[in-house]
N, C-alpha and C positions, 0 to 999 in steps of 0.2 A: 369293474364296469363303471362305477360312480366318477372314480378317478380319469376315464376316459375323456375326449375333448365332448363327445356327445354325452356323456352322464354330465359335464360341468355347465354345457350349454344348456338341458334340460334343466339342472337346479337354477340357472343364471334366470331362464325363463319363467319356473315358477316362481324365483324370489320376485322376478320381475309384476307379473301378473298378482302376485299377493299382495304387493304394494302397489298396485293402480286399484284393485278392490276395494284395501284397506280405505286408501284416497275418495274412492266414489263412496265407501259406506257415509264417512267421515263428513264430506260435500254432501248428500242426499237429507244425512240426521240433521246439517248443521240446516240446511235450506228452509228441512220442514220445522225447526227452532223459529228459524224466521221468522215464516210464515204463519207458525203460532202465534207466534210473539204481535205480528202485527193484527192477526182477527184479536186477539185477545184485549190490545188498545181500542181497536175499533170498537166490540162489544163495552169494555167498562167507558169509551168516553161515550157511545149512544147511553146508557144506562144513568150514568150522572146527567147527562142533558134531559133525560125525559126526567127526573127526580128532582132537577130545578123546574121544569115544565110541570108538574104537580104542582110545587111547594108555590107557586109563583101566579097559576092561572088566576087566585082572588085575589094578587093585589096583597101589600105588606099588612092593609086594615083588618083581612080576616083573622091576624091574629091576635088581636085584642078578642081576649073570652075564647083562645083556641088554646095557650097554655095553661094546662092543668096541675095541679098538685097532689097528686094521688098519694104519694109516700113522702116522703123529707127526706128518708136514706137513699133516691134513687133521684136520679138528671130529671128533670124538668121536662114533660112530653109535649108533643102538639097535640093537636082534637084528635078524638078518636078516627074520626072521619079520612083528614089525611095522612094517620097513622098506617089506617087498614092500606090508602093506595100504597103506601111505600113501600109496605110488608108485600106486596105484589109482583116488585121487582127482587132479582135473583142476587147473590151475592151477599159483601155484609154492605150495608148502609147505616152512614151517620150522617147526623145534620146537628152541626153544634154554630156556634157564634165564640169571639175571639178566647171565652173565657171556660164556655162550659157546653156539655153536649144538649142539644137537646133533643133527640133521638136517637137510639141505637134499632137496629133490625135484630131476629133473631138470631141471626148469626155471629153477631157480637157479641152479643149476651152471652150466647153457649161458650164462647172462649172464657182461658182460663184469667185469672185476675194479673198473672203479669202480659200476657200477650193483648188485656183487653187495654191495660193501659201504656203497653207497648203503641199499641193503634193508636188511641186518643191523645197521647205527644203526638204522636206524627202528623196526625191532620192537626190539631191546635196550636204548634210550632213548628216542625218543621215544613211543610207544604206552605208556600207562599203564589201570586202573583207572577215569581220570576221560575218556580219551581212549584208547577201544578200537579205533573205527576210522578211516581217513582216506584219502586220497588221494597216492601217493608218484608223482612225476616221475621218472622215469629214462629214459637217453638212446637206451636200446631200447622203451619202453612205459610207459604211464601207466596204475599198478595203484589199483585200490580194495584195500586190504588190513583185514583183522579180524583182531584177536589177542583172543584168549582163554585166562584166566589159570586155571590150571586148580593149586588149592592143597590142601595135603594134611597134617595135622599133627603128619605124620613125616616131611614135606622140607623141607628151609634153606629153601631158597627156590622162592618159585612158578614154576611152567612155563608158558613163554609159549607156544601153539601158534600161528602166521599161518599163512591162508592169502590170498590174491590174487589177484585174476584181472583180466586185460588191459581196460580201460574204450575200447577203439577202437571201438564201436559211440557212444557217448555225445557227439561231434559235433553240435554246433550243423547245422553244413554238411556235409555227408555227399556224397561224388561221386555216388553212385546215386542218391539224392533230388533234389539239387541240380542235375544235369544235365538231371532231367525236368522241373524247377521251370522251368531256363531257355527250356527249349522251351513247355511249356504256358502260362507267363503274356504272352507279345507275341502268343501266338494268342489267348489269352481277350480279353486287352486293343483287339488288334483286331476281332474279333469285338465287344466291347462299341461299340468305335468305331462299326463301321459299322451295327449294333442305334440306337443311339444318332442316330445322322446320318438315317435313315429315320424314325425315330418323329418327329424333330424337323422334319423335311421336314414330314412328314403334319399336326404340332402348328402348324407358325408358317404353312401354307399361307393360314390367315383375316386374317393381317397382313400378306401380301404380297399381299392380294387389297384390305385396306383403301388400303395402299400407290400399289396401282395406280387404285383411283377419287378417291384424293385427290389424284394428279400429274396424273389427267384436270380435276379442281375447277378444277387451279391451273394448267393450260397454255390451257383454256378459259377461264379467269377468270370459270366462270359459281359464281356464289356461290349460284344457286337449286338447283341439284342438292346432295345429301345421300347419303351414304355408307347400303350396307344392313346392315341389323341380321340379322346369320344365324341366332341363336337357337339354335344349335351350339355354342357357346362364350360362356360367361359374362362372362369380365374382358375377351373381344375389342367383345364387343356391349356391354358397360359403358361402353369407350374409342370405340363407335359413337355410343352416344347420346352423350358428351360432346361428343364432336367435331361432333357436327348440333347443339346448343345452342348451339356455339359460332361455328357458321356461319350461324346463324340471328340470333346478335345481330350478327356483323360484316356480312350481307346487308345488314338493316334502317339501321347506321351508314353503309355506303355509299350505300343508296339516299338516304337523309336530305341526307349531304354533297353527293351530285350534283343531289340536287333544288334544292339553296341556291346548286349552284352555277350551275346551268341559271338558275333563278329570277331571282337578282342578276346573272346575264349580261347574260339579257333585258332586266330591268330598266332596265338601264345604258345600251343600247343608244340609245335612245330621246333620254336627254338628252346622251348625246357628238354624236349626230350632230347634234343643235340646238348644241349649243354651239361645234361644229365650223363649222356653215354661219354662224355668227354671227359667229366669228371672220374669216372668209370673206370676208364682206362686209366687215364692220371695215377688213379692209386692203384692198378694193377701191374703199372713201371716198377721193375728192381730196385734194390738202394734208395728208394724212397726216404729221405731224410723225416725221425719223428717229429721233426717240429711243423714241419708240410705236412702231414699225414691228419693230424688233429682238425687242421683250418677243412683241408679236404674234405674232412667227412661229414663236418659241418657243415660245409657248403652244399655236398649232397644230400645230406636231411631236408635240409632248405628249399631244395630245387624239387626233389619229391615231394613236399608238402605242397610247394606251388603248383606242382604237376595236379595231385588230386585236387586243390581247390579251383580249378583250374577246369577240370573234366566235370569236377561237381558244379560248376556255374553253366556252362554247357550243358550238362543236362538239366535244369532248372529253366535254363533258356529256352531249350529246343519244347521242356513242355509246356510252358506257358504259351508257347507261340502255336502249340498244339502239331506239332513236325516230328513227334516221337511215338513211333511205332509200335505197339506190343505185342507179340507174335503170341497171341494166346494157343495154348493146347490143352488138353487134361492135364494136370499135376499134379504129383501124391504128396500129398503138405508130408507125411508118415516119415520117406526117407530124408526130405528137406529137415525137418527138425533134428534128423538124430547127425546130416552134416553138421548143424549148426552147433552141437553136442560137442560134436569132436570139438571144433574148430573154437570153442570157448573155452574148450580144456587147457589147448594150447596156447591159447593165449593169459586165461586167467594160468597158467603155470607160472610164470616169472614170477607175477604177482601174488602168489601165495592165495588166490581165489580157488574157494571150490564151487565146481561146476555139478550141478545134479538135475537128473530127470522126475520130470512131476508125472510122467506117466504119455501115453501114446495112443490115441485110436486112429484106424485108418482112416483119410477122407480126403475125398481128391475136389480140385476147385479146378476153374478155367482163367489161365491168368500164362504171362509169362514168365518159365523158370529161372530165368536169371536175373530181373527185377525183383523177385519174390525173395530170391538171395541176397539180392544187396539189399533188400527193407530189411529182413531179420538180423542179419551179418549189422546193421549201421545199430539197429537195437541193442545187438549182443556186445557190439566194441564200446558203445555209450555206457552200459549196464557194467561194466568189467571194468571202465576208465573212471566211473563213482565211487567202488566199492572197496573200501579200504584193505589189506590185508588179513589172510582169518577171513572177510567173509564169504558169502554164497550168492552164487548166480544159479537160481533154475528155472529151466524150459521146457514147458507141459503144452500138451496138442489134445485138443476133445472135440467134440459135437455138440455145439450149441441151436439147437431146432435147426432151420437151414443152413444154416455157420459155421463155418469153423474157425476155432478161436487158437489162438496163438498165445501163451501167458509166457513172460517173462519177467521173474520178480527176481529182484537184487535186495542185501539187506547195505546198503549203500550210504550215504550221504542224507538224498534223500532231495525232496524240491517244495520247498515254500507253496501255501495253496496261493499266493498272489502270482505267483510266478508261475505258477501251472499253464493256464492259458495262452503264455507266450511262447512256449518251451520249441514251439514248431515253427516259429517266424527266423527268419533265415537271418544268419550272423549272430544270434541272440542266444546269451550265454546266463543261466540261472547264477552262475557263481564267476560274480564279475570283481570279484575280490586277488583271485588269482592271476597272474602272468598268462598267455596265450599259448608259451612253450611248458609250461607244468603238467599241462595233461593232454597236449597235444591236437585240442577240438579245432575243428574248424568253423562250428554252426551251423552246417548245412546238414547234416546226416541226418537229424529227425525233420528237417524238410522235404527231404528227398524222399523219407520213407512215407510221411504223410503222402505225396503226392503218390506215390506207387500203389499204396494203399488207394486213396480215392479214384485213382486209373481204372483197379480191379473192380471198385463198385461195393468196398469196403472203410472200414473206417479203423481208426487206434484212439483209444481212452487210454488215460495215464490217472493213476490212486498214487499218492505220495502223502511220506508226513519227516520233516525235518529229524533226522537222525534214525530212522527207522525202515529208509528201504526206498524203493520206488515199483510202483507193478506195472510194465506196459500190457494193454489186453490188444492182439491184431483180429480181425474181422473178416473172415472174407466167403463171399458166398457161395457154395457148394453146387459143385458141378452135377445138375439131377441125370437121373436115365434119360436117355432119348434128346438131351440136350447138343450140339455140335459147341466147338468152342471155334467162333469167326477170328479171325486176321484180324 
């Protein structure tokens, strides 16, 4: 089923649909990045502006008598006064001058000693004028940080305020996003799946409906039936009508070929048999010289071989053209077999074949007698013309539930399984190694009998294995009580 055109267009669709998902998860996380990203600027440069808007409201003079010296081992503070506003705002904050801090917030502090002096490079050297904000790595948090240089021109040097704040929202992959991502896209995806598998069901049902009258066209071999046009579907009915113009020029070709072949059949007929009976006579003249005698008899094996392949294209013609009759009645398959019996004996005699019965139940079928003779008869002379010397031909008749089965197994030659399925196409010789006169085939015998077979409403399997024989099984359906057998 997977391998079907609908199981490939169901996968094509959810591979399709998982990668438009994948795409939108992908666009949705990266947006809301963004959009982090920019509140996140927004928040630290308000935050540095109000932190210069503190440090700045009294003027550079409040800080005379505002730096303190409380320890020696620690940065230089301001008043306590605008220490508490600072500590107010969220984040870390520093406020240094080119050379040294002179504030940290708590959250500085708590860092550890390489990431605090990770921080205090970055604002005292790298942040400049041309590069006020950026992005710092450190081994507790990845800060956005903004400095703002706040200059005055009664101080040495400018004051750099930073503030920072933690960018852990800013994740591509986020676990709370990303965990529902993993759950919601193999449900969407299959849901698109099976959305997909239905609609495609319902869409390809007019191809598998054209499907099924074309394998009916072609196991009937009737080339006059024509596919329907559903008018439901455009490119299905398009490939409708192609397909009837095209069964309409291959009808007319085969009708043409059968008619020419029936025609020149008939034709032929006529002067093999005179030429036949001429020869006939020829060699039943007195004094026939032996050296005329030899070509003679040649020539009549000749003319008789041409004679049957000749009646055998004729009859292949007349059924395909459907103008052959079968005069069905009851018939006892029981005496048919044990003719067949004799009539292998004498023939497998020259040949050093033995003929045996595999056993006999009575069962009568509805079919014509003398068709039903020439399918076993072309079996029994095929089975007899494989089978080397020394071996066995035999023909067994049983009850198969409504069937009756016809077994003919030879310990023969035998037929290749690649070759099996051809063995019934007309002219077609499994063992094409040989001369045409070596064993006298013509090609058409298990043609002819297939068709007699399928005529009655039965069928012939063939089981072979190179150098071990060949089994034909015949088929044909049993004539119940109460049944009439039609013309």
């Amino acid at each position: 089923m997977f391998w079907s055109l609908r199981g490939r267009l169901t996968a094509l669709a959810a591979l399709g649909g998982a990668g438009i998902l994948v795409a939108l998860a992908v666009i949705l996380l990266s947006s809301e990045r963004t959009a982090g990203e920019r509140e996140l600027r927004r928040r630290v440069d308000e935050m540095a502006q109000i932190a210069d808007q503190l440090i700045a409201q009294g003027g550079i003079q409040r800080f005379s008598g505002m730096v303190v010296r409380a320890d020696s081992a620690r940065p230089e503070a301001l008043s306590a006064a605008t220490g508490r506003l600072l500590a107010a705002l969220p984040g870390y904050v520093i406020v240094a001058d080119a050379a040294r801090p002179l504030y940290l917030s708590a959250s500085v502090a708590s860092l550890g000693t390489r990431d605090r002096e990770t921080l205090l490079q970055a604002v005292t050297g790298v942040f400049g004028p041309d590069r006020p904000a950026a992005f710092v790595q450190l081994e507790a948090a990845r800060l956005y940080v903004r400095v703002r240089f706040s200059t005055d021109s009664t101080a040495r040097d400018p004051l750099r305020i930073a503030v920072g704040m933690p960018a852990e929202g800013l994740s591509l992959v986020r676990l709370d996003g990303f965990a529902s991502s993993l759950v919601a896209i193999p449900l969407l995806i299959l849901g698109s799946a099976l959305i997909a598998f239905s609609v495609l069901g319902t869409e390809l049902r007019p191809l598998e409906r054209l499907a099924r009258q074309l394998e009916a066209i072609q196991h009937g071999r009737s080339l006059h039936r024509r596919v329907a046009i559903e008018g439901d579907a455009e490119e299905v009915d398009r490939l409708a009508e192609t397909i009837n113009a095209m069964l309409d020029r291959l009808e007319t070709s085969f009708a043409s070929l059968r008619r020419f072949t029936a025609d020149a059949s008939h034709e032929l007929k006529t002067p093999l048999t005179v030429l036949r009976a001429n020869l006939e006579r020829a060699m039943q003249q007195p004094n026939v010289p032996a050296e005329q005698l030899a070509p003679l008899e040649d020539a009549l094996a000749n003319t008789a071989r041409m004679a049957d392949l000749v009646d055998s294209l004729l009859t292949l013609a007349r059924a395909d053209e459907g103008r052959f009759d079968l005069h069905r009645e009851p018939v006892a398959m029981e005496p048919l077999v044990a003719e067949m019996l004799e009539t292998a004996t004498i023939l497998g005699e020259p040949a050093g074949i033995t003929i045996r019965a595999l056993g006999s139940e009575p069962v009568t079928v509805s079919g014509d007698a003398d068709r039903l003779r020439q399918l076993l008869l072309n079996i029994v002379t095929n089975a007899i013309k494989y089978t080397p010397r020394g071996g066995t031909v035999s023909i067994g008749l049983e009850r198969r539930g409504d069937q009756a089965a016809v077994t003919i197994d030879d310990t023969g030659v035998g037929i290749a399984s690649v070759d099996v399925p051809f063995i019934f196409e007309r002219f077609w010789r499994a063992d094409r190694a040989r001369v045409r006169g070596e064993r006298g085939g013509l090609g058409l015998g298990l043609s002819i009998a297939e068709w007699i077979a399928q005529a009655h409403g039965g069928t012939i399997t063939v089981a072979s294995r190179i150098g071990r024989g060949t089994t034909f099984t015949v088929q044909l359906p049993l004539l119940r009580e109460g049944d009439s057998a039609p013309t």
